[in-house]
N, C-alpha and C positions, 0 to 999 in steps of 0.2 A: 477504433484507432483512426486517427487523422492522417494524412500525409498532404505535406504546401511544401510548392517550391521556396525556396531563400526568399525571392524577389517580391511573392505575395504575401511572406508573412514579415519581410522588413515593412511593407506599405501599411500590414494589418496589425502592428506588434500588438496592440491591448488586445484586441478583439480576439486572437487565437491564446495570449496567454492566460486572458477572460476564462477562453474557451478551458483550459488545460486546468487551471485552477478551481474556475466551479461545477464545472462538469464532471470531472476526474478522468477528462481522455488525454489518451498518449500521443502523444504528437511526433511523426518523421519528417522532419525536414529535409528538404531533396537537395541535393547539389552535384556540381557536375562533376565526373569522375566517379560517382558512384561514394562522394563522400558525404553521403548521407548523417544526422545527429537524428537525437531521440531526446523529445522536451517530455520533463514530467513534473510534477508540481512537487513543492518541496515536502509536503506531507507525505506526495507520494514512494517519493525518495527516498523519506527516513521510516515509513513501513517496509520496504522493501529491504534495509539496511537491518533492521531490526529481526524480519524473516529468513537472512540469508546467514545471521549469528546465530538467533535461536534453533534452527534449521541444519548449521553447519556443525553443532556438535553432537554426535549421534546420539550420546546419553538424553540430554535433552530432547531430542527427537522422538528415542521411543517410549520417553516419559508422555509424551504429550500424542501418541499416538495411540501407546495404553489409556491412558482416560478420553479419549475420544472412542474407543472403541466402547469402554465402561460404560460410556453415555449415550453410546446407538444401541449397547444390548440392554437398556433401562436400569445397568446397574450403579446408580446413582438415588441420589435422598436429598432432597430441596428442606431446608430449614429457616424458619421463620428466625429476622433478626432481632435482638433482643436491643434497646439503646441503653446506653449507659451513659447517669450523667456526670459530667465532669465535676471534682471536687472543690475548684480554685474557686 
């Protein structure tokens, strides 16, 4: 995680949004008052967005916390895919 004050990242704006973008860090912008932001890239956004839906409904959740668990106790079966070709 990063943290720049306002001042150094108006001077830096490509350079830290560079940063946030291809790097995948999180950036604190500092401000006075203690009114701090939090930069994150938009992909990171919409995983985040997507985790706190799929996440936020409990069914869901211990759906996917059962086959996590399925898949740390090896009870799972890896299958070879078959292609099929299209008929048009």
């Amino acid at each position: 995680m990063l943290a720049v004050n306002y001042t150094n990242l108006r001077d830096n704006m490509k350079k830290y949004m560079d940063k946030v973008t291809d790097d995948y860090e999180i950036m604190i912008v500092t401000r006075k008052n203690n009114k701090n932001v939090v930069m994150i890239s938009e992909e990171s956004y919409n995983n985040l967005m997507e985790n706190i839906h799929v996440m936020g409904n409990k069914e869901n959740y211990d759906w996917l916390m059962k086959g996590k668990a399925q898949l740390e106790n090896g009870l799972c079966v890896a299958h070879e895919l078959l292609e099929v070709e299209d008929d048009e």
